[in-house]
C-alpha positions in Angstrom: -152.8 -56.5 30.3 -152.6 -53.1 31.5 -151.4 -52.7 35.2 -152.1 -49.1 35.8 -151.6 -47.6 39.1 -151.3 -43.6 38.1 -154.2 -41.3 39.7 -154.1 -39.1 36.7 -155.5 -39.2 33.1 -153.6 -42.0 32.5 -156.1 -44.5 33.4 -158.8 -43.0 31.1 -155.7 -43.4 28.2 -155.7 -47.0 28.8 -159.5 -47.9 29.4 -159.9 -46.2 25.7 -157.8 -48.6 24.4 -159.6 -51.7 26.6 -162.7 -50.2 25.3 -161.5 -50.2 21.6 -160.2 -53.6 21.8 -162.4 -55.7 24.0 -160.8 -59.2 24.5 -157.3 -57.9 23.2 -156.6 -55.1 26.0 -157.8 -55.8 29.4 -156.7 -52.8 32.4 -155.9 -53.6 35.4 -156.5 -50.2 37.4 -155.2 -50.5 41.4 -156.3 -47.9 43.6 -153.4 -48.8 46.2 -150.1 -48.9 45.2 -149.1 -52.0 47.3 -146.0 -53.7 46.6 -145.1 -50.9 43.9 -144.1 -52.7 40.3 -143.5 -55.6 42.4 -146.4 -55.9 43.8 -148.4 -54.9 40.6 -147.0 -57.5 38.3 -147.5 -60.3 41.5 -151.4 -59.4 40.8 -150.9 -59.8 37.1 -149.4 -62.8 37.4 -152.5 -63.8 39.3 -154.6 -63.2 36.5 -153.1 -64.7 34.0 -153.3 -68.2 32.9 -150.4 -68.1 30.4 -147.4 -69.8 30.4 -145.4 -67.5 29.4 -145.0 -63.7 30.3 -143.6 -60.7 28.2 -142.9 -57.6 30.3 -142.5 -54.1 29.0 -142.7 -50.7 30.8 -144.7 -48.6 29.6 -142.4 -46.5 27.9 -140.8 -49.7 25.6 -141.9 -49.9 21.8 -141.1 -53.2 21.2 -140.6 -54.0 17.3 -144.0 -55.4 15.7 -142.1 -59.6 15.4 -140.8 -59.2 19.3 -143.1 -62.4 20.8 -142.1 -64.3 17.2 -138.1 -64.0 17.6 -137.7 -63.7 21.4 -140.3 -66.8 21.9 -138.3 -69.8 20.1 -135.7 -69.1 22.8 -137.6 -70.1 25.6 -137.8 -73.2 24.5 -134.2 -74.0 23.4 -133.5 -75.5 27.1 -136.3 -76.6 29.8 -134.6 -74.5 32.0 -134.3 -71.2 30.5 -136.3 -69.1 32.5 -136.7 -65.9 30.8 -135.2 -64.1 27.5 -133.8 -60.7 27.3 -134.1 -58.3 24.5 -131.6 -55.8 24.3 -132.4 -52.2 25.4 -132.1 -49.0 24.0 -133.8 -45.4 23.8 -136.3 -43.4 21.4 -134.5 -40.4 21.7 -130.6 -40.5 22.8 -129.7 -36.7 21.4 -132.5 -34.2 22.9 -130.2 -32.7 25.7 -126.8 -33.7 27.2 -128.2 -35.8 30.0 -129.9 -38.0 27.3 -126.3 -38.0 25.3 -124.6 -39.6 28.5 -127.2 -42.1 29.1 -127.8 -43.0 25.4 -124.2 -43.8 25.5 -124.3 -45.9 29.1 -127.3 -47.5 28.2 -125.2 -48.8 24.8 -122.0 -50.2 27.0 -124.5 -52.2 29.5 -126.2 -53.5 26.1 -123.2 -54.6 24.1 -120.5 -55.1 26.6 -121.8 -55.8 30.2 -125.2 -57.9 29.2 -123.1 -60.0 26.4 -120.0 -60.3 28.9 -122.9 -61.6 31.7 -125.0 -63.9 29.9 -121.7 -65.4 28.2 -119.8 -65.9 31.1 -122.3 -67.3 32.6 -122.2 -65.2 35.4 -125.7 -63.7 37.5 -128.2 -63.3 35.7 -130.0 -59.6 35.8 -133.4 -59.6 34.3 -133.1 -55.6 33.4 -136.6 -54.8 34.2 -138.3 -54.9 31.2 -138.5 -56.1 27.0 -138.5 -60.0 28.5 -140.1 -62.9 28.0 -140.6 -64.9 31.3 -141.5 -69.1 31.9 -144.5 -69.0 34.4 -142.9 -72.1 35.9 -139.9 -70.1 36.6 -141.5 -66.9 38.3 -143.4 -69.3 40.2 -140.6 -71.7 41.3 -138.7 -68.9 42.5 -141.3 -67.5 44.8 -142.6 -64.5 42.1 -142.2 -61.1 42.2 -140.9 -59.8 45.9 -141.4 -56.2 47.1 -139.1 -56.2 50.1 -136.5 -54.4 47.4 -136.2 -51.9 45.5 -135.4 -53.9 42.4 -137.7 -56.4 41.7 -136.2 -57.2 38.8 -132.6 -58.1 40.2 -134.4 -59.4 43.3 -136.1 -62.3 41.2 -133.3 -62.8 38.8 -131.1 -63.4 41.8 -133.3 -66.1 42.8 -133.7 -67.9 39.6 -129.9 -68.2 39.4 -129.5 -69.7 42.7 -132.4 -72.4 41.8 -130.3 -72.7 38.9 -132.0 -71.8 35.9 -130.5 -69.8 33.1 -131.5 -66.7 30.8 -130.8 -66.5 26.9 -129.5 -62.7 25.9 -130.4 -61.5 22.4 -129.2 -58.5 21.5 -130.8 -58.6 17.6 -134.0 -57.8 19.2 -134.2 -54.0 20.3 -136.6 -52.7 21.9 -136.6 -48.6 22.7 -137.3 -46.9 26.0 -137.7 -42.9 27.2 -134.6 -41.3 28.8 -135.1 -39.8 32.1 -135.8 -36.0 31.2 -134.4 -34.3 33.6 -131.6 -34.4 36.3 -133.9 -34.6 39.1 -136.3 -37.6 37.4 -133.1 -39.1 36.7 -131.5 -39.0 40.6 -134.9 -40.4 42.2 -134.3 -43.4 39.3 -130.4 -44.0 40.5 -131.8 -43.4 43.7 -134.0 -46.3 43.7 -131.9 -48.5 41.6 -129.1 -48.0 44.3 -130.9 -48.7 47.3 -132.5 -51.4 45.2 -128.9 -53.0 44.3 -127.7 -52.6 48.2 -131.2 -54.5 49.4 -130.5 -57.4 47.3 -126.5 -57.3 48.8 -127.8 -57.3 52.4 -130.7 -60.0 51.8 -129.0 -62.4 49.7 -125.2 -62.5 50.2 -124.8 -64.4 52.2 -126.9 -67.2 50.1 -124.5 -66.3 47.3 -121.4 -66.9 49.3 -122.5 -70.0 50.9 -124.0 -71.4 47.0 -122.7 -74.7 46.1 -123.9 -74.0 42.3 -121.7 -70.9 41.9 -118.0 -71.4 41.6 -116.0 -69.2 43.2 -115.1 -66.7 40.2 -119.1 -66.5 40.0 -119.5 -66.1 43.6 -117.2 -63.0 43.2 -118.4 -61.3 40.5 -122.3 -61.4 41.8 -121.1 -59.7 45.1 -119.3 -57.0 43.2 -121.7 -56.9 41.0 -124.5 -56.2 43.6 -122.0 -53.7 45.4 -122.0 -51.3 42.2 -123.1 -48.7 43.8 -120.6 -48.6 46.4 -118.5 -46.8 43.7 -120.2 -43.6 45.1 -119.4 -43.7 49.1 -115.6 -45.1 47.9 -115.0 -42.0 45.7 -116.3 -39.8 48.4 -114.1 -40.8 50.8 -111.3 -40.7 48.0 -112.1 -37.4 47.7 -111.7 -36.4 51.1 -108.7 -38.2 51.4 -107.3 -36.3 48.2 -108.4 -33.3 49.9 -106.1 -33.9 52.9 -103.2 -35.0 51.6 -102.8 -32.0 49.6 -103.6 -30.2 52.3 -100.9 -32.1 54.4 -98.1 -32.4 51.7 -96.8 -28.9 50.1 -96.9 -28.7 46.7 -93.7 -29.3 45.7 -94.2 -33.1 46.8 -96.4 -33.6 44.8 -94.3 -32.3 41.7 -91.2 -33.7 42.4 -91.0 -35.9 45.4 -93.8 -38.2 45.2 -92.2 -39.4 41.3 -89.3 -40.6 43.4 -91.4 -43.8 45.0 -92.3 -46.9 43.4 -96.2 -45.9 44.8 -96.0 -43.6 42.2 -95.6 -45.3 39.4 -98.3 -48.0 40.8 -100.5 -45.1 41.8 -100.0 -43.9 38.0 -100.5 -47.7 36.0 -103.8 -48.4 38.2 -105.3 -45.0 37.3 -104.7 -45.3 33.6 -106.7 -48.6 33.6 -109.0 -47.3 35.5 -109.9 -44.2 33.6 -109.0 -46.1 30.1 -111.6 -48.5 30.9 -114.5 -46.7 30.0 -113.2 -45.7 27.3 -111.8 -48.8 25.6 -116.0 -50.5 26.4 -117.2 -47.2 24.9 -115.1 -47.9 21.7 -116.3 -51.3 21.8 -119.5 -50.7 22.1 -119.7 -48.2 18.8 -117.9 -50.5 16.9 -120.9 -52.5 16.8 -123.4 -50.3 15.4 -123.5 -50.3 11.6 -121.6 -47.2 9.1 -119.2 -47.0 11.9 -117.1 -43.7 11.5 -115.6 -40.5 12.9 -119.5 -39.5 13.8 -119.9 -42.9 15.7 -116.8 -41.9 17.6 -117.3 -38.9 18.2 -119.6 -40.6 20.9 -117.2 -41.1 23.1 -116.7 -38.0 24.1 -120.4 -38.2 25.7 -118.1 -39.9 28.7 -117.5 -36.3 30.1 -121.7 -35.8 30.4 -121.7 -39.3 32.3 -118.7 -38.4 34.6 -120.6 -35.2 35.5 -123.6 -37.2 36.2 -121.9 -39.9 38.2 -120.6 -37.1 40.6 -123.8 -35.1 40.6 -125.0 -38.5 42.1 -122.3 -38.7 44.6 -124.5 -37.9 47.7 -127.5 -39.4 46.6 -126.3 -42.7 45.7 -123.9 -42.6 48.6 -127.6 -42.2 51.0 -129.7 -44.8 48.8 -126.4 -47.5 49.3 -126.6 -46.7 53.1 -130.0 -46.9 53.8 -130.0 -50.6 51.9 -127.7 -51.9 54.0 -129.9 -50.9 57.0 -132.9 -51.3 55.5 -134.8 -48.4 55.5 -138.1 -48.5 54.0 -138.5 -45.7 51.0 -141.0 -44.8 48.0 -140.9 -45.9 44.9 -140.7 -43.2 42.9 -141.9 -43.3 39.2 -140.5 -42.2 36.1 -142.4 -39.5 34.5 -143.0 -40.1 31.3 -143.4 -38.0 28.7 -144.6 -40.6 25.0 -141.6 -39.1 22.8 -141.8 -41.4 19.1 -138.8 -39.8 18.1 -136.7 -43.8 17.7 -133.0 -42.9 17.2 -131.6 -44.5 14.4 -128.6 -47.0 14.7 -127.4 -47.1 11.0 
């Protein structure tokens, strides 16, 4: 099932392939974008009889045995309500932005989705390369549109109904990198504000959860409240600004040293910029013929830094508005049908 809201030649793409394979391909062409992805896989649902749902944007090639390996897992536990595949990207090398991504996209894979899933702790359906229980979808109340991330929205749910999710990172599936800066900040835009909506609209419901314990209950809000990384480091900044401003400079090179802040100033800061480091390490260890090459990888971190601040005052607005709920557009990704799959080994 194709659900195909575009009002360009898109459409005619996919009704060539419905025509080509009649009883295999079926379109689904809305002339309304109501609900957004939200709403358009609510009207798949609607016209589907399976019981069970794989979901894959557009831009995923998922390997030819996906629905064979990701299936069995459904079943290893009536209450597993969906099975993730792991993510990655068809092209990771073609300019710097899709260096720094390749790279973050590899440390949510291997270190954040593993650490998740294994610690039990909430589950985040990432959007895509999944295969979903019907019963599940439906017990939870489907797919909402009153966020921007549908996908976190409805994982959220399932977790507080209590049913559980099976990671497996064997199973890759490859996805387009946002070309450009500005496709990339409307995308971080919207998974912001979406991240913020689902802070304001359910946690409370995670506080007051008597199926979370309280290490789980933690996490999820901090979790949810990523994104408040980018007002925090704003206001940092400012704050910088005006000490230094303040303070002459010879404080700074001689007196400050002679407090005890210092040195706890100095220790927080080192784990805090070590951090990314030590998962990015992790992460490439993972990936078969590791070498020099592999590492060299890491080094990408400087791309993703510059990102995360060119993002500053975008995120900082998309964080704001969720708390207040302001209504926005949900802006697509362009893409652009790259085949180039990087290799891993």
């Amino acid at each position: 099932m194709v659900i195909d809201d575009s009002t360009d030649a898109t459409t005619n793409v996919a009704q060539s392939f419905e025509s080509k394979y009649p009883g295999l391909v079926k379109v689904i062409h809305r002339d309304e974008r109501i609900g957004f992805k939200a709403g358009a896989l609510q009207d798949a649902l609607g016209k589907s009889k399976s019981d069970l749902i794989a979901l894959f944007d557009a831009d995923y090639v998922p390997p030819r045995d996906f629905l064979k390996k990701m299936v069995p897992y459904v079943y290893v536990n009536d209450r597993v309500a969906f099975v993730q595949s792991r993510w990655s990207y068809l092209d990771g090398q073609f300019s710097w932005i899709a260096k720094a991504l390749s790279l973050a996209i590899d440390v949510y894979a291997f270190v954040d989705q593993r650490a998740r899933y294994v610690g039990n702790l909430l589950a985040h359906f990432s959007g895509t390369c999944g295969v979903f229980r019907r019963q599940a979808i439906e017990d939870a109340g489907g797919w909402s549109p009153e966020t921007l991330a549908e996908d976190l929205d409805l994982s959220i749910r399932l977790h507080l109904r209590g049913w559980r999710y099976i990671y497996v990172p064997s199973v890759v599936c490859p996805g387009e990198i946002p070309p450009s800066f500005d496709n990339l900040r409307h995308q971080q835009f919207r998974w912001a504000k979406g991240f913020s909506e689902c802070l304001r609209k359910y946690g409370g419901d995670i506080a007051r959860s008597k199926k979370l314990t309280f290490f789980q209950k933690i996490e999820a809000l901090l979790h949810l409240g990523t994104y408040f990384i980018c007002p925090l480091t704003i206001m940092g900044l400012v704050v910088a600004l005006l000490y230094y401003a303040i303070f002459p400079p010879s404080f700074w090179l001689m007196g400050f040293w002679r407090y005890q802040v210092a040195l706890f100033t100095f220790l927080l800061s080192l784990v805090i910029y070590s951090a990314p480091f030590a998962a990015s390490a992790v992460t490439l260890s993972e990936f078969s013929q590791f070498g020099i090459s592999k590492m060299k990888r890491v080094f990408h971190l400087g791309y993703l830094g510059a990102i995360v601040y060119g993002l500053l005052l975008s995120n900082t607005k998309a964080v704001i508005e969720g708390l207040f709920s302001k209504t926005s557009y949900w802006y697509r990704t362009p893409k652009l049908g790259s085949i180039s799959v990087m290799k891993e080994s």
